[in-house]
C-alpha positions in Angstrom: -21.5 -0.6 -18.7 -17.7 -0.3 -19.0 -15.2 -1.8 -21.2 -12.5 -1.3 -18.8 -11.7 -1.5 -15.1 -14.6 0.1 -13.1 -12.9 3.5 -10.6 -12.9 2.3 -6.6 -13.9 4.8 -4.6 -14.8 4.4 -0.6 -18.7 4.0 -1.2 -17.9 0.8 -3.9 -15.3 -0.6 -2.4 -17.4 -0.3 0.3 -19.9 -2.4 -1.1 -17.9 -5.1 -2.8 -16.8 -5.7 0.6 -20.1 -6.1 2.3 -21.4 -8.8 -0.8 -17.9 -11.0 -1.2 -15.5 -10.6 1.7 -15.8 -13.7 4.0 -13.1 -13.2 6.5 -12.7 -15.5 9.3 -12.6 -14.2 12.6 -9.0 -15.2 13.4 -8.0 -12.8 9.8 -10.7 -9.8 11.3 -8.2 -10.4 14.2 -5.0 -10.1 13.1 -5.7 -7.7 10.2 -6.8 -5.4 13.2 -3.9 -5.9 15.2 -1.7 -5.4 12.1 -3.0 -2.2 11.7 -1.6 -0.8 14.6 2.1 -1.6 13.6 4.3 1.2 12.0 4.5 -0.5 8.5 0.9 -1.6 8.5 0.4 -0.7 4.6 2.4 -4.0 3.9 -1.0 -5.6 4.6 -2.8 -7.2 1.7 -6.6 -6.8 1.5 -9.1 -9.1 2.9 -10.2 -9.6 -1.1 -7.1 -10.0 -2.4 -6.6 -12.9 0.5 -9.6 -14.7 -0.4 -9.3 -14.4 -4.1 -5.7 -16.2 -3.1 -7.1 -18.7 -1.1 -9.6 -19.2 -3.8 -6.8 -20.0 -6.0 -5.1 -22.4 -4.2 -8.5 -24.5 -3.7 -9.0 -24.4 -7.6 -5.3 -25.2 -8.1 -5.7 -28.0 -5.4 -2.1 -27.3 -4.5 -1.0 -28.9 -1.3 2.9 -27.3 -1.3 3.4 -23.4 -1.4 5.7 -20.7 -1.2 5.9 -17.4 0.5 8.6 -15.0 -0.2 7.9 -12.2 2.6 5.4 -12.8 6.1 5.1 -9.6 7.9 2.5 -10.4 9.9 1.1 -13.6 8.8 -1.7 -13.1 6.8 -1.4 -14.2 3.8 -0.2 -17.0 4.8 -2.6 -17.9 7.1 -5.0 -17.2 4.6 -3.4 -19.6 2.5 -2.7 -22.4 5.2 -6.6 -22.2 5.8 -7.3 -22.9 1.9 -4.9 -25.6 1.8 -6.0 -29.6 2.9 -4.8 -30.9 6.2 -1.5 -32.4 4.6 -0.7 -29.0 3.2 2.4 -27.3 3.4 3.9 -23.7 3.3 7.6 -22.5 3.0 7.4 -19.1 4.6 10.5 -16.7 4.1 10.7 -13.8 5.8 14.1 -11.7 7.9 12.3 -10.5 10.3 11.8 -12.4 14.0 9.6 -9.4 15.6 6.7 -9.6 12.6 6.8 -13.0 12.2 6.3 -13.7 16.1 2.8 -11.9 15.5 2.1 -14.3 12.7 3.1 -17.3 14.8 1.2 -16.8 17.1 -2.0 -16.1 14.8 -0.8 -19.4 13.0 -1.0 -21.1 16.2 -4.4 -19.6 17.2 -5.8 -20.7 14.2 -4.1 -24.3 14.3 -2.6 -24.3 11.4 1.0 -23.8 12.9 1.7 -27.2 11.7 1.4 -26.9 8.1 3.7 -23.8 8.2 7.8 -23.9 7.8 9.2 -20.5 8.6 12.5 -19.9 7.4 14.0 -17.1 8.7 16.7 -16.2 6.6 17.6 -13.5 3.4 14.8 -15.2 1.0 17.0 -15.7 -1.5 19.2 -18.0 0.4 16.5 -20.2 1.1 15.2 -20.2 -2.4 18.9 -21.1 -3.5 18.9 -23.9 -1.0 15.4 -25.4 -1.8 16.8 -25.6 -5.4 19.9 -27.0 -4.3 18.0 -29.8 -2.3 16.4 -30.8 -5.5 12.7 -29.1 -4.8 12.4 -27.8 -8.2 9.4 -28.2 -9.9 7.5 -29.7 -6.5 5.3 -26.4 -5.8 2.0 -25.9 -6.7 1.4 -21.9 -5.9 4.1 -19.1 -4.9 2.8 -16.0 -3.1 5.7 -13.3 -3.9 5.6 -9.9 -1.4 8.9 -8.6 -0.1 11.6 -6.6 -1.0 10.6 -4.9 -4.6 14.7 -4.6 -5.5 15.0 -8.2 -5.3 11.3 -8.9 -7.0 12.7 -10.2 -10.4 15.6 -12.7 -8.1 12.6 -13.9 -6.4 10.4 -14.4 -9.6 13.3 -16.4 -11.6 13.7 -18.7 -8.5 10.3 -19.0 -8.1 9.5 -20.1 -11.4 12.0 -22.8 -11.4 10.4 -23.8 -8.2 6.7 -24.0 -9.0 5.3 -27.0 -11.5 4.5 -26.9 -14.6 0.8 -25.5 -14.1 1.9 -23.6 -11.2 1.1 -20.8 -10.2 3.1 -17.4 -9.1 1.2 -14.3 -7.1 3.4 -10.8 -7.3 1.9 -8.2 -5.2 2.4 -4.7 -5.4 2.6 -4.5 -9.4 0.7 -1.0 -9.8 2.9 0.2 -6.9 0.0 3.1 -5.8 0.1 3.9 -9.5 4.1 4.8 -9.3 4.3 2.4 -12.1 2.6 4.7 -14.9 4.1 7.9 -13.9 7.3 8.2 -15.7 8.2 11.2 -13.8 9.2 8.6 -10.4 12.3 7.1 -10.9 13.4 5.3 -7.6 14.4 2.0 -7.4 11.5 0.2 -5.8 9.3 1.6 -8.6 12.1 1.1 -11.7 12.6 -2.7 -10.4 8.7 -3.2 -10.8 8.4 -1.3 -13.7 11.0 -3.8 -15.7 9.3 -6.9 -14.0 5.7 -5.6 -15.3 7.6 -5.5 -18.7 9.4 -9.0 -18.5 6.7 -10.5 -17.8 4.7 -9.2 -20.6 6.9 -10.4 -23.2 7.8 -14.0 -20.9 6.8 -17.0 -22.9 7.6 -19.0 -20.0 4.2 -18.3 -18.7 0.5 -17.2 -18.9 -0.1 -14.2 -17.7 -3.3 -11.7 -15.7 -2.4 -8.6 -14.0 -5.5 -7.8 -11.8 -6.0 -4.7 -10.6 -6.8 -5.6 -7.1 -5.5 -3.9 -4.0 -2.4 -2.7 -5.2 -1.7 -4.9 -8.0 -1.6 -8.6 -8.2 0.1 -10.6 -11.2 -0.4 -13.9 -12.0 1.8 -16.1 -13.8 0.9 -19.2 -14.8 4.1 -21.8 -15.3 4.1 -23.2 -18.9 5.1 -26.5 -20.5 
């Protein structure tokens, strides 16, 4: 017995794959093809995905966010979880990444229920706000640039209901995070997020140690 997080090494991570992952062919897919592009670490894991999409079935949230797509799965993922009228803003800058995710999105039919917007993400944020969408999403998915995370986090949280719910990946950073010693921006930017959001009364708040790091912050009255 433990009273803290349990280690992962290959042989139980192994295993907790083999008794809880239940990907879906078309993920298998493009998780596979992912991993053969150069920046293929910028894929979440199949565990984190389905703890998402588990999320968004709880939440029953029918509107989402996504602030970065790479290659499409997360929010594929998500677009799967979500009911037939369901709908995802997807933000991304590049067109070469997110023509692999259209086309998965496609495959899997779910290209309808997905409005790219290919643009600097906080442009589009800024312009959903301006258009009067505040408050109106149930579930924010934020995975992009990490000098921009805590842009991307206010925006989202004036975006997102009361009883929404924000994901930020990456918040352990490999463990970057911890070690005083690394200084670079991406890490200093998370670093003072992980801290603002400790001390944010605007929200509940979980940091799981999943994958790389996933926070959860849950939008307060």
């Amino acid at each position: 017995m433990s009273n803290k997080s349990l280690a992962m090494g290959d042989r139980l991570y192994a295993y907790l794959q083999s008794v809880s992952v239940r990907e879906p062919e078309i993920l298998t897919e493009l998780r596979d093809e992912t991993a053969k592009q150069p920046m293929a670490g910028m894929q979440i894991s199949p565990e984190q995905g389905q703890l998402m999409a588990l999320l968004v079935q709880l939440m029953g949230a029918t509107k989402t966010l996504e602030v970065g797509v790479f290659t499409g799965y997360s929010s594929l993922v998500v677009a799967l979880a979500l009911p037939p009228h369901g709908k995802i803003i997807a933000c991304d800058v590049s067109e070469d990444y997110t023509a692999i995710a259209r086309r998965y999105w496609q495959k899997a039919g779910v290209a309808d229920k997905i409005d790219l917007r290919i643009a600097p993400a906080l442009e589009t944020l800024d312009r959903l706000l301006a258009d009067g969408q505040a408050n109106t999403f149930d579930f924010a998915f934020i995975d992009a640039d990490k000098s921009s995370y805590d842009d991307y986090y206010e925006r989202a949280l004036q975006l997102v209901r009361v009883g929404g719910l924000i994901a930020i990946d990456n918040v352990l950073w490999s463990g970057a995070v911890a070690d005083p010693l690394i200084t670079n921006n991406s890490t200093e930017k998370i670093r003072a997020l992980n801290q603002k959001l400790h001390q944010d009364d605007r929200i509940s708040l979980s940091l799981i140690p999943i994958a790389d790091g996933l926070t959860l912050a849950l939008k307060r009255p």
